[in-house]
C-alpha positions as CSV (number, residue, x, y, z in Angstrom):
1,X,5.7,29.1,56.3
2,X,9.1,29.1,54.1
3,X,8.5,25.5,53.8
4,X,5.0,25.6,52.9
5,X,6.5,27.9,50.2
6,X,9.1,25.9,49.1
7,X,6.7,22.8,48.4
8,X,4.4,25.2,46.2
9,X,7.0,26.0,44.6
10,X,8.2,23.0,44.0
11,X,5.1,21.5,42.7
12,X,4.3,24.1,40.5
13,X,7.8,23.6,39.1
14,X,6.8,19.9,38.0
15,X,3.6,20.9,37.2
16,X,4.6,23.3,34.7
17,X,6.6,21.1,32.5
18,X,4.1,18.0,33.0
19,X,1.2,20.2,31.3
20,X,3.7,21.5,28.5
21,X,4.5,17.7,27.0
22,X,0.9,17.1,27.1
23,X,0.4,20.2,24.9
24,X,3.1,19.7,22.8
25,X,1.6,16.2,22.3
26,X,-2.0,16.7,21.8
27,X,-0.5,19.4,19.1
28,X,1.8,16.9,17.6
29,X,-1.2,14.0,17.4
30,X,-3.4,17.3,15.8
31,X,-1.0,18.0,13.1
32,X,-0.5,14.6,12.5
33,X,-4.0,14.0,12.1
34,X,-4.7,17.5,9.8
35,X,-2.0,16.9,7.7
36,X,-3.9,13.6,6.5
37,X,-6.9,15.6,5.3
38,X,-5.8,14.9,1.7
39,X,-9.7,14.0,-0.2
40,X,-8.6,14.1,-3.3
41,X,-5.6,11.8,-2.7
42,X,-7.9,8.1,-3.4
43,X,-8.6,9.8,-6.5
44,X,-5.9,11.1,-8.4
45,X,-5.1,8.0,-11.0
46,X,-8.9,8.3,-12.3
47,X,-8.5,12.4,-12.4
48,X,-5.4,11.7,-14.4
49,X,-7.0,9.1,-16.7
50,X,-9.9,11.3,-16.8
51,X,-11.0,14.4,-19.0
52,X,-9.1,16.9,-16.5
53,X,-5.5,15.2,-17.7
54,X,-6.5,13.3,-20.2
55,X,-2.9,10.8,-19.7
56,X,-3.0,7.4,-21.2
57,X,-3.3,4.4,-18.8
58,X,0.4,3.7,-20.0
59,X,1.8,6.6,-19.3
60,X,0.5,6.4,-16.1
61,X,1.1,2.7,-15.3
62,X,5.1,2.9,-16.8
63,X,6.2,6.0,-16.9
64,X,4.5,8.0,-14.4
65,X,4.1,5.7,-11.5
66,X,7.5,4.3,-11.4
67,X,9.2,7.4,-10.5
68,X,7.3,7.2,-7.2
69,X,9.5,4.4,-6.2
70,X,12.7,5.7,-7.7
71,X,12.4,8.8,-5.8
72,X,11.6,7.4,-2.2
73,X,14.8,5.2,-3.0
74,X,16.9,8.3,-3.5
75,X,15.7,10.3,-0.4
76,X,15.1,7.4,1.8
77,X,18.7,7.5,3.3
78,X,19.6,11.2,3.5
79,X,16.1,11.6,4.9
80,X,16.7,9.0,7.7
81,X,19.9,11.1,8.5
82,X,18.5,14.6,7.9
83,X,15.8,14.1,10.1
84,X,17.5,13.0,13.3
85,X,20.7,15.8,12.4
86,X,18.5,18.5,11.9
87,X,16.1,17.4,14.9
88,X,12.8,16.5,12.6
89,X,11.0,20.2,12.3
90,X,13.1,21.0,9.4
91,X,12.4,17.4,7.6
92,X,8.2,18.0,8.2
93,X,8.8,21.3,6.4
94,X,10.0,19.6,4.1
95,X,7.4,17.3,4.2
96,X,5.0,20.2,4.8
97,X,6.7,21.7,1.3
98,X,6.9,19.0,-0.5
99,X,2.8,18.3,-0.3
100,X,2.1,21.7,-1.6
101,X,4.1,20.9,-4.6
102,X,2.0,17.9,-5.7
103,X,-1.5,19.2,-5.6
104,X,0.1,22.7,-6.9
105,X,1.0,20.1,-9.6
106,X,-1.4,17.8,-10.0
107,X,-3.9,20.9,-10.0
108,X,-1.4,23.3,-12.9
109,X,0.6,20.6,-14.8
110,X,0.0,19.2,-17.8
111,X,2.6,17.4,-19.2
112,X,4.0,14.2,-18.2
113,X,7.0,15.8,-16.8
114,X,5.0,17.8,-14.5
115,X,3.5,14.5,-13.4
116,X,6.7,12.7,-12.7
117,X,7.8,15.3,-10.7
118,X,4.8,15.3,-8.3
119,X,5.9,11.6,-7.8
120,X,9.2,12.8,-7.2
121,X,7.2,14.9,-4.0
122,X,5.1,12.0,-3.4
123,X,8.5,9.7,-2.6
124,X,9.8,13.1,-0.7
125,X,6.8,12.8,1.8
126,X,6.8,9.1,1.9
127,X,10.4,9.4,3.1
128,X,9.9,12.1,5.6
129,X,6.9,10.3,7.3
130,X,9.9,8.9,9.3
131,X,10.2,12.3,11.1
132,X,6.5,12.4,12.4
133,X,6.6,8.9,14.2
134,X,10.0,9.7,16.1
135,X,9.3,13.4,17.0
136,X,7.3,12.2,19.5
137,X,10.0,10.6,21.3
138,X,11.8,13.4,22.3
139,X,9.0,15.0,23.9
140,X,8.5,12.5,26.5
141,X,10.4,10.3,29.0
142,X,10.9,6.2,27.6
143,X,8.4,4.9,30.2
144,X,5.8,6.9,28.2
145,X,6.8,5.5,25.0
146,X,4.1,3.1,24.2
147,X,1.0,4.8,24.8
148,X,2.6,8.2,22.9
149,X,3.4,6.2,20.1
150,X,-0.2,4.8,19.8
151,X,-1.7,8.3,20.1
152,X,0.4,9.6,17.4
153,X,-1.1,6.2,14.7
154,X,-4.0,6.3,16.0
155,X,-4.2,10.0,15.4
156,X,-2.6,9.5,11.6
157,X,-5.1,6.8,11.3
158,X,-8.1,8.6,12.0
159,X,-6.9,11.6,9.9
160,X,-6.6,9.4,6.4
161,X,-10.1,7.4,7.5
162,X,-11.6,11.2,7.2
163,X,-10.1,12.4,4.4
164,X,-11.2,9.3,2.7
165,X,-14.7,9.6,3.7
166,X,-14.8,13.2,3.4
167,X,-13.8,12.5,-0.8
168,X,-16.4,10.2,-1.0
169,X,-19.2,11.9,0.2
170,X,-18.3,15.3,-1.6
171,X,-17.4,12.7,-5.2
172,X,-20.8,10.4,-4.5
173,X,-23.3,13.0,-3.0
174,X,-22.0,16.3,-3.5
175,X,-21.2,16.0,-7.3
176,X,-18.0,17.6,-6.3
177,X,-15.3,16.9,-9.7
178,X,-12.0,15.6,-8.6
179,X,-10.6,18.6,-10.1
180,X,-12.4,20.4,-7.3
181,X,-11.4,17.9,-4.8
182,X,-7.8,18.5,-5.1
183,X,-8.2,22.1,-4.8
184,X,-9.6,21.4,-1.6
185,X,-6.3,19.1,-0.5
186,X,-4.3,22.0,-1.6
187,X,-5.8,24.1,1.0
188,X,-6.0,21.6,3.8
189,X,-1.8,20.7,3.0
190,X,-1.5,24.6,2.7
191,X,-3.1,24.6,6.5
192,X,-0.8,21.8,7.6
193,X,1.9,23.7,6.5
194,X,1.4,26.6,8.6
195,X,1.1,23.9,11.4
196,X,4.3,22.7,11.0
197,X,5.9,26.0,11.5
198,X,4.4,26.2,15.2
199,X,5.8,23.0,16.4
200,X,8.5,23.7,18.7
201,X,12.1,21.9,17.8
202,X,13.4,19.5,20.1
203,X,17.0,20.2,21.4
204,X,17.6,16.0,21.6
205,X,17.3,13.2,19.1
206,X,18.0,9.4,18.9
207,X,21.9,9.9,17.1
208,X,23.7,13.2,16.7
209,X,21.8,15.5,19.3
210,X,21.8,13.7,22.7
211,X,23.2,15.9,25.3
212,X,25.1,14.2,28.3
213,X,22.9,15.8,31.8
214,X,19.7,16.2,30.1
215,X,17.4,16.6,32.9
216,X,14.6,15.2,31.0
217,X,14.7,11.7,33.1
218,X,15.6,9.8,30.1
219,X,18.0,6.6,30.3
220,X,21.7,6.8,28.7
221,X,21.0,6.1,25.1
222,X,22.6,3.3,23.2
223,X,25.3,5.7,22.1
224,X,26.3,7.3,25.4
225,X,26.9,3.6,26.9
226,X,29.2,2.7,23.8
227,X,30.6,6.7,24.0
228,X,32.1,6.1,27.5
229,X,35.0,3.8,26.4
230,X,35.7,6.2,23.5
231,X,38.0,9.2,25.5
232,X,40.4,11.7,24.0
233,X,38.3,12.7,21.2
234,X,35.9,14.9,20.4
235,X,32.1,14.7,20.4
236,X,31.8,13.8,16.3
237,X,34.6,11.0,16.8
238,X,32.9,9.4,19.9
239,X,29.3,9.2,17.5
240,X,31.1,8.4,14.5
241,X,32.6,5.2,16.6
242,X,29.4,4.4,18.2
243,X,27.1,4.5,15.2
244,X,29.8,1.5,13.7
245,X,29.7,0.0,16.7
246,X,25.9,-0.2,16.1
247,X,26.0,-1.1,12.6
248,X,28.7,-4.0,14.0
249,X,26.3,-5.0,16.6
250,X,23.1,-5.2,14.5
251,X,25.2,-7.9,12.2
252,X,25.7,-9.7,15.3
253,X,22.0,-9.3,16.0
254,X,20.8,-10.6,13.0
255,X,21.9,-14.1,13.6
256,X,18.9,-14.4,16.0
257,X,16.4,-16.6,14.4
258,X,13.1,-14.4,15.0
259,X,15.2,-11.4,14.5
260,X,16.2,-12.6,10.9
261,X,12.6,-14.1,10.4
262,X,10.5,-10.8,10.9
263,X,13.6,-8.7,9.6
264,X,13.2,-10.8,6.8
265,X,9.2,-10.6,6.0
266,X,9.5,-6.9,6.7
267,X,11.7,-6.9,3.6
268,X,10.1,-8.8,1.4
269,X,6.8,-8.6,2.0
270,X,6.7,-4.7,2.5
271,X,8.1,-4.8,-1.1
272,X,5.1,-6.2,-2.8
273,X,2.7,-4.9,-0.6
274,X,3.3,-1.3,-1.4
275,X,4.2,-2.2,-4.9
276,X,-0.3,-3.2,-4.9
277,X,-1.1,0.0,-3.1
278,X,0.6,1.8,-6.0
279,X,-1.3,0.1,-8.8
280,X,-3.9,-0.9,-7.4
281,X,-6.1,2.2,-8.7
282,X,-5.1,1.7,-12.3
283,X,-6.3,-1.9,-11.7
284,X,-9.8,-0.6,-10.7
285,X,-9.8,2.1,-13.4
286,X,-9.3,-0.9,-15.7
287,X,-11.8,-3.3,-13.7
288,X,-14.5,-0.3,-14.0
289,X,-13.5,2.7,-16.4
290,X,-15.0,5.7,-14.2
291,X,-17.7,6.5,-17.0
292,X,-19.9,8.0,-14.1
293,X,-17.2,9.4,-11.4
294,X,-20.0,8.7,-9.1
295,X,-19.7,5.3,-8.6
296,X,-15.9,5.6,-8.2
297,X,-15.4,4.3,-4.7
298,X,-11.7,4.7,-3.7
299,X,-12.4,7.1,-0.8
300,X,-15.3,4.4,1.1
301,X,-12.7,1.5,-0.1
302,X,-9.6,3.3,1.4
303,X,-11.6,4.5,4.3
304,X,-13.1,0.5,5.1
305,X,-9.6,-0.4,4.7
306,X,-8.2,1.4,7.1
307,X,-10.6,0.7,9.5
308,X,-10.0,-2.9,8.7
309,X,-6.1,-2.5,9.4
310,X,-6.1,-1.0,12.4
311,X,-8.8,-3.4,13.9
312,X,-6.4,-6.2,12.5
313,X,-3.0,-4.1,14.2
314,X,-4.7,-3.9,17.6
315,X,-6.3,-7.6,17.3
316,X,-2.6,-8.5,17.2
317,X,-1.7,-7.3,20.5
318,X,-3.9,-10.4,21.4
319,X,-2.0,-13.1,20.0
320,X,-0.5,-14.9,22.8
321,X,1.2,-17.7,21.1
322,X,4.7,-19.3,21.1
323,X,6.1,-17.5,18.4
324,X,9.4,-19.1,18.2
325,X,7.6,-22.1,17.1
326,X,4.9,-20.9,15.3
327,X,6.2,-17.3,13.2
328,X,6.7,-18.9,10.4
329,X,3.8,-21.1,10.0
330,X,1.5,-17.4,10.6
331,X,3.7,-16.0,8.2
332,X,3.5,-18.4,5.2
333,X,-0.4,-19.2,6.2
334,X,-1.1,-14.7,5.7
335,X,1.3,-14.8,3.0
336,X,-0.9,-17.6,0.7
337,X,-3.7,-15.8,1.8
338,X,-2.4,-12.2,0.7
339,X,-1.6,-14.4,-2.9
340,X,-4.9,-15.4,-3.1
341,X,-6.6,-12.1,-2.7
342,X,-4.0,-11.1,-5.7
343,X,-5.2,-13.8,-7.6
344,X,-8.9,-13.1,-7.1
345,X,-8.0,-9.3,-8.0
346,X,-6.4,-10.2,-11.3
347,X,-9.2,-12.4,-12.5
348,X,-12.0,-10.8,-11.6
349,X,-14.4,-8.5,-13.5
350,X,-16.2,-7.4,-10.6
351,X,-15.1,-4.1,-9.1
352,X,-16.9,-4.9,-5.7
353,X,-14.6,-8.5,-5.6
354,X,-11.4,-6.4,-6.1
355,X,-13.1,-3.9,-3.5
356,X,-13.3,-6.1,-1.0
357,X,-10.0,-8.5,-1.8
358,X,-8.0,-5.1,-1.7
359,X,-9.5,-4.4,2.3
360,X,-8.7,-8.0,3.3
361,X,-5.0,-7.6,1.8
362,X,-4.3,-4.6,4.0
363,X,-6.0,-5.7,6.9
364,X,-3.8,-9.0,6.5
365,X,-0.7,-6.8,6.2
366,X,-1.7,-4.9,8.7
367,X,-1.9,-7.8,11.0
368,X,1.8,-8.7,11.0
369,X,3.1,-5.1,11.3
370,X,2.7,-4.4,15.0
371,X,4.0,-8.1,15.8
372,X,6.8,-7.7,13.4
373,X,7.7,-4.6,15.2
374,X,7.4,-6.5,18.8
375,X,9.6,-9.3,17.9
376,X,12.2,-7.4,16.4
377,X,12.4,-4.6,19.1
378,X,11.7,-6.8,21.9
379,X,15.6,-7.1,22.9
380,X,16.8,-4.2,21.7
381,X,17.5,-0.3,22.9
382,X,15.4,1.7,20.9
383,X,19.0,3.6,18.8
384,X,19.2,0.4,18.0
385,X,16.2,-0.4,16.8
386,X,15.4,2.7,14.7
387,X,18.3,1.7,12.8
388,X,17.7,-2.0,12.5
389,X,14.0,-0.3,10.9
390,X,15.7,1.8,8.6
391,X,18.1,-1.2,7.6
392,X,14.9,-2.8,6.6
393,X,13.1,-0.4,5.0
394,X,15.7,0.6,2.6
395,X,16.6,-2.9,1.3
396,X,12.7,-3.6,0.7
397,X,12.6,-0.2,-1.1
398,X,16.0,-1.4,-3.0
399,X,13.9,-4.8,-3.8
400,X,10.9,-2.7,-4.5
401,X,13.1,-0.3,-6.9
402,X,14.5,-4.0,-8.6
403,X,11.1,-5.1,-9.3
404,X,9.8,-1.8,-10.2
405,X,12.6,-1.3,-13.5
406,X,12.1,-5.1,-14.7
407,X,8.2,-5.1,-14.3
408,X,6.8,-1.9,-14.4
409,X,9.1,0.4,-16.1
410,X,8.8,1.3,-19.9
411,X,12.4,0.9,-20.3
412,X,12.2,-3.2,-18.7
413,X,9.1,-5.1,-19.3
414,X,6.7,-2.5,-19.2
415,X,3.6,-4.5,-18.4
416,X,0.1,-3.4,-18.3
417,X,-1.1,-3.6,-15.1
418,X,-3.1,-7.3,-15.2
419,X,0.4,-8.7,-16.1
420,X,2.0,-7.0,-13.1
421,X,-0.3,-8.5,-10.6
422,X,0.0,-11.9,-12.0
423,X,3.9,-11.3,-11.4
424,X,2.7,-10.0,-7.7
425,X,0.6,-13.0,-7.1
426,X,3.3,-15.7,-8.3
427,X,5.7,-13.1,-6.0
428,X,4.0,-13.5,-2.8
429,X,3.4,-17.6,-3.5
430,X,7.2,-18.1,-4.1
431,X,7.2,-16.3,-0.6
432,X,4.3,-18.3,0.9
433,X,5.5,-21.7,-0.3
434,X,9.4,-20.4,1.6
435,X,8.0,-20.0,4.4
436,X,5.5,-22.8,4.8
437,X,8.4,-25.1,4.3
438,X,10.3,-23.2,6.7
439,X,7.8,-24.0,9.2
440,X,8.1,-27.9,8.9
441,X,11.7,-27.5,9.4
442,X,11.2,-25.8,12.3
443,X,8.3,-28.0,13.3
444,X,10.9,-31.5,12.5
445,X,13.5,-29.7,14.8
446,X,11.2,-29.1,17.5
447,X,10.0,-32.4,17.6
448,X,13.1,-33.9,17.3
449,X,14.4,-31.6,20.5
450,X,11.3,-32.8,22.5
451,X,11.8,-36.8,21.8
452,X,14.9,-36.9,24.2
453,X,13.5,-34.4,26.8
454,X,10.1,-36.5,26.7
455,X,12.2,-40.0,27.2
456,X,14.3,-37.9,30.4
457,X,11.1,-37.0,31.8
458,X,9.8,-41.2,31.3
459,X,13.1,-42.0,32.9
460,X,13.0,-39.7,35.8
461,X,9.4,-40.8,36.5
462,X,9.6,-44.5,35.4
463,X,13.4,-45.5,36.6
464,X,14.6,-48.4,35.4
465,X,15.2,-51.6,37.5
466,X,18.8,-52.1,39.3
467,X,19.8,-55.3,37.0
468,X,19.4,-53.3,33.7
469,X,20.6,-49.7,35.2
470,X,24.0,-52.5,35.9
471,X,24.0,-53.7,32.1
472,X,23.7,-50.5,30.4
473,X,26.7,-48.9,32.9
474,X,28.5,-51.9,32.3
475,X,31.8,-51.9,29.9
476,X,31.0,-55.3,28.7
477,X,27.3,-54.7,28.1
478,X,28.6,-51.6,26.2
479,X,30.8,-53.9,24.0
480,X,28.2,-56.1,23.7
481,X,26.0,-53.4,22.3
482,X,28.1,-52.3,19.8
């Protein structure tokens, strides 16, 4: 009997924590997908161009817009730090926060400072989105990895497909003003912020909170491994050491041909690709001034392209090819493609071309992500990899910031917006054109590698007779040669 007790016991003991992650995930992937009800977001450079605001497309193409970028620069790294320090609740407050205070601004503000600073929040959240896709991560063991981290996208992925639609039924068949509509996201980001303050904060991350014991079945992190041969000091020297032993290692790392490849693309080619998604909206407000807000179509446009980029993301779990001989050929081939679709977006006067060449561009993106993100975490500990990520994403935002001051900015060039895309397409066709001839370097060293192995193989299966195996081992047939 006291053993038919102890195994209830026991199994209600297991039992109990293994329902409790699954809550605290389905929560997590609910707040992730509530706090992406935002319907008035695929609308707000036509409401600012519009009667409501009443801005200039200049001061909304160069001095406006830009501060997005100059802001998600400036928070980018203490964000990354913050988030994992503080153990990622207080950063989605934050984010939570920081939401509030662009539709509180976009819905008040008047003046072009009020503006800029709700770009200022708009870099604030872009930075903090960080905290969102590793929260998950402490919540559950590594062997459950995979499948929690495609919960949590897919659940952030369904979230904007709704909000998109949701602003484009209420902008095309409720007569709903945009003014209206982002009223609306302020109470839906008001909602996500009480949310945030009932998720429950881990007491482990990937860097400065990993306690030694942790009976959560985890495997020693990176830094507990590089931690063992660090004695006599205390628990900030031993991370302090390990996180430079990281930042050593990753330099090592990055000599790895696919490693530097997709490291690489991620920089450049994230660069211009969110440098589009910023403008883009002007360009259609340009392409077709919203006379009738009707037959504005961001919202069905954002929400096809979505749709589009996450049928492209989980087509690429597909791809079986030999990608050390063949990345750089898919690269370069996606890349002229995405410079085309610019080209076609600068040239034409037909909003549904732009439409559709804007879909195809993130699909196309969209494509590369998830195998970018397999090749370069394939070989490494995930510490590792998170900062090998953040490595990345902060010199494409450092590029991004570059282009940004010379092209966009008032104080540089200060192009309209046709002119910037025309610098975006020749961008992405210097890139295309690198890594096309990339490829036939890599495709003339492979060949050249295979010519020796293919004669071996002849010689292994064809040997030569016994007279001409004697001249060619012979010193005088060797003099003779030469």
């Amino acid at each position: 009997m006291s053993k038919e007790d102890g195994d209830a016991k026991h199994a209600a003991s297991e039992t109990a924590p293994d329902q409790r992650w699954k809550l605290q995930v389905f929560y997590l992937c609910f707040y992730g997908f509530m706090t992406q009800i935002r319907p008035g977001e695929s609308f707000i450079t036509p409401y600012l161009l519009g009667p409501d605001k009443n801005f200039t497309r200049a001061e909304v193409t160069n001095v406006i817009t830009p501060v997005l970028t100059y802001s998600y620069m400036a928070v980018l790294v203490p964000i990354f730090l913050l988030t994992d320090y503080l153990r990622y609740k207080p950063v989605l407050v934050l984010q939570s926060l920081s939401h509030i205070s662009i539709w509180l601004l976009l819905v008040f503000g008047t003046s072009i400072l009020a503006m800029q600073l709700m770009e200022f929040f708009y870099g604030v959240t872009m930075a903090a989105r960080i905290a969102y896709s590793s929260y998950i991560f402490s919540l559950v063991t590594p062997s459950r990895y995979q499948r929690m981290a495609s919960y949590s996208r897919s659940s952030v992925l369904l979230g904007v497909f709704t909000s998109s639609v949701l602003g484009q039924l209420c902008v095309t068949l409720g007569d709903v003003s945009f003014l209206t509509l982002n009223y609306v996201s302020l109470g839906f980001v008001s909602f996500g912020f009480i949310l945030t303050l009932f998720l429950e904060r881990p007491q482990r991350s990937l860097f400065f909170n990993h306690p030694k014991g942790a009976g959560d079945g985890a495997a020693p992190s990176e830094l507990d491994k590089m931690a063992e041969g660090d004695s006599g000091g205390g628990t900030q020297d031993w991370q302090e050491a390990a996180l430079c032993r990281m930042l050593r290692e990753m330099g090592a790392l990055i000599r790895q041909p696919q490693l530097r490849l997709w490291s690489l693309w991620w920089v450049f080619n994230s660069a211009g690709y969110y440098l589009m998604l910023y403008y883009v909206q002007i360009l259609w407000n340009e392409i077709y001034p919203d006379v009738n807000k009707r037959w504005v179509y961001n919202g069905g446009v954002d929400a096809a392209s979505t749709l589009l980029g996450a049928g492209a993301s989980f087509a690429a779990g597909y791809v079986k090819i030999r990608w050390t001989l063949w990345s750089e050929l898919v690269i370069g081939v996606v890349t002229a493609f995405q410079a085309g679709l610019l080209l076609l977006m600068t040239t034409t006067s037909n909003i549904w071309l732009c439409y559709a060449a804007y879909a195809l561009f993130r699909g196309s993106y969209q494509f590369l992500v998830p195998i970018a993100i397999f090749q370069i975490a394939t070989s490494l500990s995930k510490e590792l990899c998170a900062l090998v990520f953040g490595v990345n994403t902060f010199f494409s935002t450092v590029l991004k910031t570059i282009i940004t001051i010379i092209v966009a900015d008032k104080r540089g060039l200060g192009l309209s917006v046709h002119p910037q895309f025309y610098v975006y397409f020749g961008y992405f066709t210097l890139l295309a054109v690198a890594y096309l001839l990339a490829a036939i370097v890599v495709g003339i060293q492979h060949s050249r590698h295979k010519q020796p192995a293919e004669q071996a193989v002849s010689k292994e299966l064809c040997p030569l007779p016994a007279d001409t195996q004697a001249q060619e081992k012979s010193p005088e047939a060797g003099a003779v040669r030469t």
